[in-house]
Rosetta silent file (secondary structure, phi, psi, omega in degrees, C-alpha in Angstrom):
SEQUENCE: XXXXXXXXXXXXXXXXXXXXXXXXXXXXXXXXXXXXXXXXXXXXXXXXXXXXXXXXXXXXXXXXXXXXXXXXXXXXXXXXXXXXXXXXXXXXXXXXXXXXXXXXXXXXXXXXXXXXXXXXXXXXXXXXXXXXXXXXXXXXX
SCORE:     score description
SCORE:     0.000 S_00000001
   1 L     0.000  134.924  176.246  -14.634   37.528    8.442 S_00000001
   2 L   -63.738 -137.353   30.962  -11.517   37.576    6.298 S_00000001
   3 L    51.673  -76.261 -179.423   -9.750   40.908    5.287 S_00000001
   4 L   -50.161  -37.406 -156.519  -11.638   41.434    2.561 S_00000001
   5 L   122.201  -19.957 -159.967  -15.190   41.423    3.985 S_00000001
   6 L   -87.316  174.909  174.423  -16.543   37.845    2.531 S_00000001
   7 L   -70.913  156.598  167.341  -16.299   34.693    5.224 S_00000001
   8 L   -75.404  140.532  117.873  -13.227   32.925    5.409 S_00000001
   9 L   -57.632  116.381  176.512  -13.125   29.408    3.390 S_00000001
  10 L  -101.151   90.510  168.108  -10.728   27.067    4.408 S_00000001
  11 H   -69.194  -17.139  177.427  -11.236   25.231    1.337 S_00000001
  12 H   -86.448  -22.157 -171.651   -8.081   22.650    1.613 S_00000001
  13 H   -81.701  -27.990  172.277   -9.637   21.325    5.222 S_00000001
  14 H   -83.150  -14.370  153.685  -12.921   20.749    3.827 S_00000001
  15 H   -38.717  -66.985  172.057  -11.934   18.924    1.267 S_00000001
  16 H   -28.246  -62.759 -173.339   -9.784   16.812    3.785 S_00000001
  17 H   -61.952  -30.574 -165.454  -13.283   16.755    6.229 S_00000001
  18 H   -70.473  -44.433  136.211  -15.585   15.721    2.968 S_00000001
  19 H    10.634  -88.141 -163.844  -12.901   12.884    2.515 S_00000001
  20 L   -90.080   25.628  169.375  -13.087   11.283    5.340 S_00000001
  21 H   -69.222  -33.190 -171.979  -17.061   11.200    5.321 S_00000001
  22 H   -79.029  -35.329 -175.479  -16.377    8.343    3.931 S_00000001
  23 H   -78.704  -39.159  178.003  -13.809    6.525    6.363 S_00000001
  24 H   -57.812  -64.302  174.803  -16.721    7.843    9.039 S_00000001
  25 H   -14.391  -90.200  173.996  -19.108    5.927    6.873 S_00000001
  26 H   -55.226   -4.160  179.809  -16.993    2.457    6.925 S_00000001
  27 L  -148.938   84.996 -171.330  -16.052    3.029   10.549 S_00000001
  28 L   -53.445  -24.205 -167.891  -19.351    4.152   12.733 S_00000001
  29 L   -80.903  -15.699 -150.476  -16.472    3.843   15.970 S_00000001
  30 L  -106.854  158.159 -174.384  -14.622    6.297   14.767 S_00000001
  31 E  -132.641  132.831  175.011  -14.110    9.925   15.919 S_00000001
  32 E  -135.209  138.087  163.454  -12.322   12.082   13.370 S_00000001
  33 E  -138.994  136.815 -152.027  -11.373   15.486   14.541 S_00000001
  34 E  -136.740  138.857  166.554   -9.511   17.990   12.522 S_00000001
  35 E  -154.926 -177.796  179.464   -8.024   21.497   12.806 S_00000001
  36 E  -109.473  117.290 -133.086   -5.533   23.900   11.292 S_00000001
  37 L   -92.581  -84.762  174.663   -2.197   24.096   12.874 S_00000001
  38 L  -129.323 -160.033  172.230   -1.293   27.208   11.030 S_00000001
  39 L   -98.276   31.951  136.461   -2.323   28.132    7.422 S_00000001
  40 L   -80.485   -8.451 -158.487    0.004   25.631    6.071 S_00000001
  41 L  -149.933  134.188 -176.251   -0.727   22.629    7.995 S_00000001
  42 E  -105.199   95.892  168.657   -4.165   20.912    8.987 S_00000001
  43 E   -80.514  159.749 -142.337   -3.753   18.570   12.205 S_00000001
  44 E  -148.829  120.317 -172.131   -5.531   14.995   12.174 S_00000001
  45 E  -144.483   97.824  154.246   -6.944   13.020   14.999 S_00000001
  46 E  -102.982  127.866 -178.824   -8.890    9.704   14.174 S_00000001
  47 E  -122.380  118.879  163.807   -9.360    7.698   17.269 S_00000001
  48 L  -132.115  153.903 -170.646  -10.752    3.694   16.200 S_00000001
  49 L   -91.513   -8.800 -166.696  -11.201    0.916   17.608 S_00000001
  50 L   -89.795   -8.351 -177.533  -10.034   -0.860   14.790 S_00000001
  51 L   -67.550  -29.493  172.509   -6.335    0.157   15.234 S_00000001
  52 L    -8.805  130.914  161.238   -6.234   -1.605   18.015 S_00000001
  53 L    90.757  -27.241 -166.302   -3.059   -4.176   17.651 S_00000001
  54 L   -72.130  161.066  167.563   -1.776   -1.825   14.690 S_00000001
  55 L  -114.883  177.433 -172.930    1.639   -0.323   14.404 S_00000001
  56 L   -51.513  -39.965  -91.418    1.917    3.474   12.809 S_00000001
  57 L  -152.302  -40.072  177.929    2.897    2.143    9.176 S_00000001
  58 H   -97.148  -19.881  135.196   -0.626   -0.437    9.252 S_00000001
  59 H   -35.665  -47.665 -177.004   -2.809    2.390   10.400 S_00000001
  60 H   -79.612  -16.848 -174.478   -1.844    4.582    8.044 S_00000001
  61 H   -79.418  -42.057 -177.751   -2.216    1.833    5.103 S_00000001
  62 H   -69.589  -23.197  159.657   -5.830    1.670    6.827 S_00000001
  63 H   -51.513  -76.615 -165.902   -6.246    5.582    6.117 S_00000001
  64 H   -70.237  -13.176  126.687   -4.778    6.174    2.976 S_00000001
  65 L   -63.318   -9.744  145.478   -7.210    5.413    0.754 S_00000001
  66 L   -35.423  -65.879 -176.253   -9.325    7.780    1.930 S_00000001
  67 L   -66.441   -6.655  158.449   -6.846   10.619    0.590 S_00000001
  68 L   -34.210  -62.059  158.835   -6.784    9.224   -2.805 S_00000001
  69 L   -21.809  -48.970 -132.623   -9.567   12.324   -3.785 S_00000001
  70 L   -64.409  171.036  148.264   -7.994   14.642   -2.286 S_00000001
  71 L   -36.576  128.487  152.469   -6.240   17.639   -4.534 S_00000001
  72 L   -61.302   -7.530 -163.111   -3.050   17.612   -4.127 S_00000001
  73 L   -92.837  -42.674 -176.450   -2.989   20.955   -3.277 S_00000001
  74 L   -60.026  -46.327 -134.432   -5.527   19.919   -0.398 S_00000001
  75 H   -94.040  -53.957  165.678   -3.381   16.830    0.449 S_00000001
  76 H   -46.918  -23.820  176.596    0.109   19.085    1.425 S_00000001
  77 H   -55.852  -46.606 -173.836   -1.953   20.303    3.817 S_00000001
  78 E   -55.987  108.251 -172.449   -2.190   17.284    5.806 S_00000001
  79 L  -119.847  -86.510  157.181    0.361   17.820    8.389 S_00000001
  80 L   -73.510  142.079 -168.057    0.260   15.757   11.994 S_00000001
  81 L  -126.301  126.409  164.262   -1.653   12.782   11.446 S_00000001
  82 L  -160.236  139.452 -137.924   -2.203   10.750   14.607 S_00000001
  83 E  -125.011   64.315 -167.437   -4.105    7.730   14.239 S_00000001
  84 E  -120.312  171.292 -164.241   -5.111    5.999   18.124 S_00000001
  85 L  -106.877  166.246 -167.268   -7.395    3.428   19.350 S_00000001
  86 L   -82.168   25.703  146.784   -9.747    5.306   22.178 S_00000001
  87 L   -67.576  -52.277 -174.899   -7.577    3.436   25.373 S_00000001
  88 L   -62.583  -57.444 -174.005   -4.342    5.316   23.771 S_00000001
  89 L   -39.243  -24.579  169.990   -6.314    8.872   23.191 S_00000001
  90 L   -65.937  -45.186  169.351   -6.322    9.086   26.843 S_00000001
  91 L   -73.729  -57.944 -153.921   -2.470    8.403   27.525 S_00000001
  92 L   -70.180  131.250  175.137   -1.050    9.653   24.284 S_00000001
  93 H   -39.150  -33.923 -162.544    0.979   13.218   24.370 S_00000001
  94 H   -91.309  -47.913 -162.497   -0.229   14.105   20.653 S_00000001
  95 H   -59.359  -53.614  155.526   -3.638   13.089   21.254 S_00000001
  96 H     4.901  -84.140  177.567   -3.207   15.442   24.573 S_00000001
  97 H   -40.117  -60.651  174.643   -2.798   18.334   22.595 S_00000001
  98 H    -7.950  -87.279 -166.923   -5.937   17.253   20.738 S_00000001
  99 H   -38.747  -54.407  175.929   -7.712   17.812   23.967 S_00000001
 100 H   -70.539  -14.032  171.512   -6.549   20.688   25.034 S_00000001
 101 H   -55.858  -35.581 -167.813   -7.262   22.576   21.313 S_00000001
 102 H   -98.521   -4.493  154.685  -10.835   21.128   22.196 S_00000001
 103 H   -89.797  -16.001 -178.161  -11.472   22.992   25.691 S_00000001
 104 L   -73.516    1.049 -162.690   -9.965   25.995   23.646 S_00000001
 105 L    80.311  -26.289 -174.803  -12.757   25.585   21.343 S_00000001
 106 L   -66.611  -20.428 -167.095  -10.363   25.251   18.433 S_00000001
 107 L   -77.838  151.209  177.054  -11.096   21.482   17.352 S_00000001
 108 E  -122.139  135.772 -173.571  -13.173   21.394   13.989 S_00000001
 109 L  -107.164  128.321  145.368  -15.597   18.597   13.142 S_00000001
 110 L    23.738  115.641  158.569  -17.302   16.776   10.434 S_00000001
 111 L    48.260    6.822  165.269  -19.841   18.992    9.350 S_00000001
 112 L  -125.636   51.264  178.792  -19.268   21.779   12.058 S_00000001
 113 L   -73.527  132.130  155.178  -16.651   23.679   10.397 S_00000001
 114 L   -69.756  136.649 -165.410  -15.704   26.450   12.332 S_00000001
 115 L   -84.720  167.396 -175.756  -13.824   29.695   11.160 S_00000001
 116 L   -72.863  169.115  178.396  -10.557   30.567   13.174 S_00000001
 117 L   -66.220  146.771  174.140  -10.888   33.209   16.071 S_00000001
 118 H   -60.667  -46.573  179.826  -10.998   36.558   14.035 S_00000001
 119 H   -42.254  -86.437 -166.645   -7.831   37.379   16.465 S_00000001
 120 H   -27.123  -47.899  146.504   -5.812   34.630   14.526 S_00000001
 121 H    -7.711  -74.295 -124.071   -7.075   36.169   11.194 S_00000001
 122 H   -55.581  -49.279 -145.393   -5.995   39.418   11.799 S_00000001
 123 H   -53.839  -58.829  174.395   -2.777   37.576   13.366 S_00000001
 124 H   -49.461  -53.134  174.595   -1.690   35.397    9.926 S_00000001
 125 H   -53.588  -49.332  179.907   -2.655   38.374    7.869 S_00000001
 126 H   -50.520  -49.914  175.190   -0.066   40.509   10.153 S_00000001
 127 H   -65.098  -41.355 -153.606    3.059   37.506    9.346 S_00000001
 128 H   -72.628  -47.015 -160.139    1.675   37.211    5.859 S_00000001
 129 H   -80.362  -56.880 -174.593    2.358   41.216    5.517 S_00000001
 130 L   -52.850  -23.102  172.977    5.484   41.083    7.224 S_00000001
 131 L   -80.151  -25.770  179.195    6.524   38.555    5.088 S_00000001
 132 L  -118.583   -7.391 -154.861    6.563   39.987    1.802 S_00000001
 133 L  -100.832  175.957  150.520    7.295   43.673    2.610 S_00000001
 134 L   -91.084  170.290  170.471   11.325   44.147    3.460 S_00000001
 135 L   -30.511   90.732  167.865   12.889   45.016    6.246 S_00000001
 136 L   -42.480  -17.665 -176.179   12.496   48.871    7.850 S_00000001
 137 L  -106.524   10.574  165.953   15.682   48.728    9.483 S_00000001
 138 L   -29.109  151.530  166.559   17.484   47.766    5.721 S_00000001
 139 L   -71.907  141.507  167.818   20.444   49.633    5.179 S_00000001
 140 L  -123.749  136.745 -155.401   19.948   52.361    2.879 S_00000001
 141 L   -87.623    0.000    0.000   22.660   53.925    0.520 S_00000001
């Protein structure tokens, strides 16, 4: 639950996840897994077989019509993007991370979005607040 009382929406990732229903569509191999970094930034995991041979710059060419939809608002979101064939997802350091976000529970799927740990909530809300009021230890005249 947010702050207010109502569920949270992360409305820029599902846009992002509704997206790539489609790149799942044209590419049955593919595993897309998605999650939110902080509440500025959405991390991006496709692992395909079709990259296979690709360098970062033709992978991403292979992507990026997918994100043509999105909002633009949605689309800023998009923050690490990593793009591996499943031999690399084993080996690679970002794709790593991936993994370990996904024994945490933390990974978000297709059509299983999950809301952040309430803890994180309250946590974001806490920076968010901290963030706008000033300083208590200002000088005062």
């Amino acid at each position: 639950m947010a702050q207010n009382g109502k569920p949270f929406e992360d409305k820029p990732l599902a846009e992002i996840l509704e997206v790539l229903k489609a790149y799942a569509g044209d590419h049955p191999k593919a595993v897309i897994e998605a999650r939110r970094e902080n509440e500025f930034a959405v991390m991006l995991r496709i692992i395909d077989p079709v990259f296979k041979g690709m360098d970062a710059f033709d992978r991403l060419d292979v992507v990026q019509p997918y994100f043509e939809p999105l909002h633009v608002l949605s689309l800023n979101h998009l923050g690490r993007l990593v793009f591996v064939t499943p031999r690399e997802a084993k080996n690679d350091l970002r794709s790593r991370e991936f993994e370990a976000l996904k024994a945490a529970n933390l990974v978000i799927k297709p059509g299983k979005l999950k809301m952040p740990p309430e803890a994180e909530m309250k946590r974001w809300g806490k920076w968010r607040k901290n963030k706008t009021q000033p300083s208590k230890t200002a000088v005062k005249d």
